[in-house]
C-alpha positions as CSV (number, residue, x, y, z in Angstrom):
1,X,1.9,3.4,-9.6
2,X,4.3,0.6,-10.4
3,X,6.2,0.3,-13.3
4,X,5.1,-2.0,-16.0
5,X,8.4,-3.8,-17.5
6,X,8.2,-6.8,-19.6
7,X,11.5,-9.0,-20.0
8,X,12.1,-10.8,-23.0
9,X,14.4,-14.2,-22.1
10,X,13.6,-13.0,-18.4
11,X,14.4,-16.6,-18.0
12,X,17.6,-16.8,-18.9
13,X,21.2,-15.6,-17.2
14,X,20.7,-11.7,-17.8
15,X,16.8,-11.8,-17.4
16,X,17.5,-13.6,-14.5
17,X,19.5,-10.9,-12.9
18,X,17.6,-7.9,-14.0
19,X,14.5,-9.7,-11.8
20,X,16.3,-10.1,-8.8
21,X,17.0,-6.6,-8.8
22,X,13.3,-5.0,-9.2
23,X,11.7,-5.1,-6.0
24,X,8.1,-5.8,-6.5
25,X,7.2,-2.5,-4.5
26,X,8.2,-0.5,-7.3
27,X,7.8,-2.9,-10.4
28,X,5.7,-5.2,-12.3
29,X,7.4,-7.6,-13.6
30,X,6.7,-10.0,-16.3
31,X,8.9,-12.6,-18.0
32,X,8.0,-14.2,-21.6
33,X,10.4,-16.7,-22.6
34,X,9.8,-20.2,-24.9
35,X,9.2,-22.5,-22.0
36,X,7.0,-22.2,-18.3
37,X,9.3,-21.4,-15.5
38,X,8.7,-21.6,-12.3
39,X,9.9,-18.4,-9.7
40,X,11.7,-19.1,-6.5
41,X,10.0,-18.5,-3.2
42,X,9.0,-14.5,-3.0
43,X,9.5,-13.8,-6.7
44,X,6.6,-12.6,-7.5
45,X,7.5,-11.9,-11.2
46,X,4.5,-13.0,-13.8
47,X,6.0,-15.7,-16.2
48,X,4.2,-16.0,-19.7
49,X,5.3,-19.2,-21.9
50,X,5.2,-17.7,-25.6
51,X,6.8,-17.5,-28.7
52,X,8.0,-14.3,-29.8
53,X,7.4,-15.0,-33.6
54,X,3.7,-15.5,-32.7
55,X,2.5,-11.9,-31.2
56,X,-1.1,-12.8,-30.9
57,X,0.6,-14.8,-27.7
58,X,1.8,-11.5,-26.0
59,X,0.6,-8.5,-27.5
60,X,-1.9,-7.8,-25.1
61,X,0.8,-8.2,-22.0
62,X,2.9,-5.3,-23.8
63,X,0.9,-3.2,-24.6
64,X,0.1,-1.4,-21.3
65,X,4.2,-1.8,-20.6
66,X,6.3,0.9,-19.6
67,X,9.1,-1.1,-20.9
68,X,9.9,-3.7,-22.6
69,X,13.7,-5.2,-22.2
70,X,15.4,-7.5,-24.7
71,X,17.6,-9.9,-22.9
72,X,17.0,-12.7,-25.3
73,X,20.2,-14.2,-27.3
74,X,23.1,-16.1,-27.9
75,X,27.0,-16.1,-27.1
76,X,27.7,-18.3,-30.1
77,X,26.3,-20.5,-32.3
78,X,25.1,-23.6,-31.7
79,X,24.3,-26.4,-34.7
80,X,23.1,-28.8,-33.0
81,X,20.0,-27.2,-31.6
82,X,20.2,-24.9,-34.7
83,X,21.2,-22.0,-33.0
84,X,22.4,-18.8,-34.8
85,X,22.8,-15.0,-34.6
86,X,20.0,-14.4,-36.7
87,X,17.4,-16.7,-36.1
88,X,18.2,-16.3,-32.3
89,X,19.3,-12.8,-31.4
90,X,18.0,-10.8,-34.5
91,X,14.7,-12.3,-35.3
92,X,13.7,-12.1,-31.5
93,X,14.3,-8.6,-31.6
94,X,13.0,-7.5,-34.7
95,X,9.4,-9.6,-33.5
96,X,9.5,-7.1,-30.5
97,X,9.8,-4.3,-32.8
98,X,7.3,-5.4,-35.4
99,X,4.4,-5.2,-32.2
100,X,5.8,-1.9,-30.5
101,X,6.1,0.2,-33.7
102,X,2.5,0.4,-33.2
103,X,2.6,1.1,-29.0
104,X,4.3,4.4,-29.6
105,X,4.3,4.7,-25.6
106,X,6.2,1.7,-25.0
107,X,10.0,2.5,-24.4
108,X,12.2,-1.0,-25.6
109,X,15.5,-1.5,-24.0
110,X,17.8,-3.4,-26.1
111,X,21.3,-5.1,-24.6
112,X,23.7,-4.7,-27.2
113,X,27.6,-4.9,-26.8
114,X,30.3,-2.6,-26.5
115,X,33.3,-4.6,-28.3
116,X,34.7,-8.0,-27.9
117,X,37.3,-10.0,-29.5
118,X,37.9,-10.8,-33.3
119,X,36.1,-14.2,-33.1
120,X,32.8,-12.8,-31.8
121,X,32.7,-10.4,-34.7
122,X,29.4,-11.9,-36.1
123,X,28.4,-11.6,-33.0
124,X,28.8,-8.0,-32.9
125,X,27.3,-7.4,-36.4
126,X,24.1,-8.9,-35.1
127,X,23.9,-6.8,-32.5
128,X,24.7,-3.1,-34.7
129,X,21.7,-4.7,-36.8
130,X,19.1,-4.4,-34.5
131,X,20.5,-1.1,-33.5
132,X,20.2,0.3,-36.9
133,X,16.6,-1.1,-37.1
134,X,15.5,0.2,-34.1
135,X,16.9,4.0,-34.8
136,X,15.0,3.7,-38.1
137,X,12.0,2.6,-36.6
138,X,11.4,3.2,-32.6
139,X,13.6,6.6,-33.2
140,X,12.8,8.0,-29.7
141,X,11.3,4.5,-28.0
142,X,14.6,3.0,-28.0
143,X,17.3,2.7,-25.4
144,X,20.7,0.9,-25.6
145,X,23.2,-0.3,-23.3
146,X,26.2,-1.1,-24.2
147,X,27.9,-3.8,-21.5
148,X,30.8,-6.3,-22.0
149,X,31.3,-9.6,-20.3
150,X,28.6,-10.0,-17.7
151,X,30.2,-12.1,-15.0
152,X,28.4,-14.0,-11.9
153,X,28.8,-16.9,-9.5
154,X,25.4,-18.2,-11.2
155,X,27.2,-19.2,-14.1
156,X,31.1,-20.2,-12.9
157,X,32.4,-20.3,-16.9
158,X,31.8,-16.3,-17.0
159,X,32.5,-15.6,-12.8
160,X,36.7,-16.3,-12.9
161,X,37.5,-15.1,-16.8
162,X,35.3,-12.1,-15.7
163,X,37.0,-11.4,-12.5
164,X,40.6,-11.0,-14.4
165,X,39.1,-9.0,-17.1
166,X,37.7,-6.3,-14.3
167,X,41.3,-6.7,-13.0
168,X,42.7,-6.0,-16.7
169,X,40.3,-2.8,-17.1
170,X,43.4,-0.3,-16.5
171,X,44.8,-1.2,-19.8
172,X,42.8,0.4,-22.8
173,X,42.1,-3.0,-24.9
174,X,40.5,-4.4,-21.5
175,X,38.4,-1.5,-20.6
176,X,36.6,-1.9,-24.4
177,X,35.2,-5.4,-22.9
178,X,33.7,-3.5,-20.4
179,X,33.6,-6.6,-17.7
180,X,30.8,-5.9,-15.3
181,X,29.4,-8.1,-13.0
182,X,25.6,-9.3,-13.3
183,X,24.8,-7.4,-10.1
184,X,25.9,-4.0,-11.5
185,X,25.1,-4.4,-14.6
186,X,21.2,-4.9,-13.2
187,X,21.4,-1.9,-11.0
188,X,22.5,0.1,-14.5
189,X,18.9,-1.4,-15.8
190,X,17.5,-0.5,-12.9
191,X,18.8,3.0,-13.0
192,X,17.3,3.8,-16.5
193,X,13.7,2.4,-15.7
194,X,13.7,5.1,-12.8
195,X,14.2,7.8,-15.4
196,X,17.8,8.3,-14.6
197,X,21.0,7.9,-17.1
198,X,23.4,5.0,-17.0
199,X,27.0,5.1,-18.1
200,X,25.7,2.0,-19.9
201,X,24.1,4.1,-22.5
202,X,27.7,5.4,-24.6
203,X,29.7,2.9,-25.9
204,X,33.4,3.2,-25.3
């Protein structure tokens, strides 16, 4: 039997990376994300256009899940399309939550962060939000990893600061931003939809 694991914002740069490394031989994959996207040539990933506030859209596609994984979310702000923390990394979350409170056999994978700098401090708190929601109400459904700066070619503003951060990681400030690239970070994912623990899982 394949394993069932739906990705919120499998779309985006995360998602994106978390696909590539599920071969379809061992997972079923499916992607809900705001807008229709189209796979490349042997992705054979299921794409669902919905909106995550409206659970009558997606209910039904999670509820035979094995997992579900919350990649959706924002960096930093952004005004102009009226992006922010709450309405874009918190509310997303907390929708998930509001549909698998009642699919007790549903395990949800939430990306949180291990530290970061002073400026991304609201950042952070958006993220220990949803964790304290989700040990209050998933308790033994929920999973959290806890990466840094997640680095890759695909997206060149994140590839060279990321490459001098993993450089950096001997020095005890550095290792808290946990660099890791988008490849290994995946293969972590990977790793805890098999059953097995991840390093991922403490934060430093």
């Amino acid at each position: 039997m394949k394993i069932k694991v739906v990705i919120a914002g499998g779309t985006g740069f995360v998602g994106q990376g978390i696909i590539e490394q599920l071969l379809p031989e061992k997972f079923e994959v499916h992607s809900l994300s705001r807008h229709p996207h189209q796979g490349e040539a042997g992705d054979q990933t299921i794409y669902h256009a919905v909106d995550l506030a409206r659970p009558q859209e997606w209910q039904s596609i999670v509820h035979d899940a094995d997992w579900v994984i919350d990649a959706v979310g924002i960096l930093l702000p952004n005004p102009l399309k009226k992006q922010t923390y709450q309405n874009s990394s918190y509310a997303p979350a907390k929708n998930i939550m509001d549909v698998l409170v009642n699919e007790p056999k549903v395990k949800f994978l939430f990306i949180s962060a291990n530290a970061g700098p002073f400026f991304m401090k609201p950042y952070l708190k958006a993220k220990r939000a949803v964790e304290q929601d989700m040990q209050q109400r998933l308790a033994e459904q929920a999973y959290l990893v806890y990466p840094g700066i997640i680095f890759d070619k695909a997206r060149f503003s994140s590839y060279l600061p990321g490459l001098v951060l993993a450089q950096l990681t001997i020095l005890p400030y550095f290792r808290k931003l946990r660099p890791l690239s988008r490849t290994q970070f995946s293969r972590e994912i990977e790793r805890m939809l098999l059953g097995q623990k991840s390093p991922l899982e403490q934060r430093l």
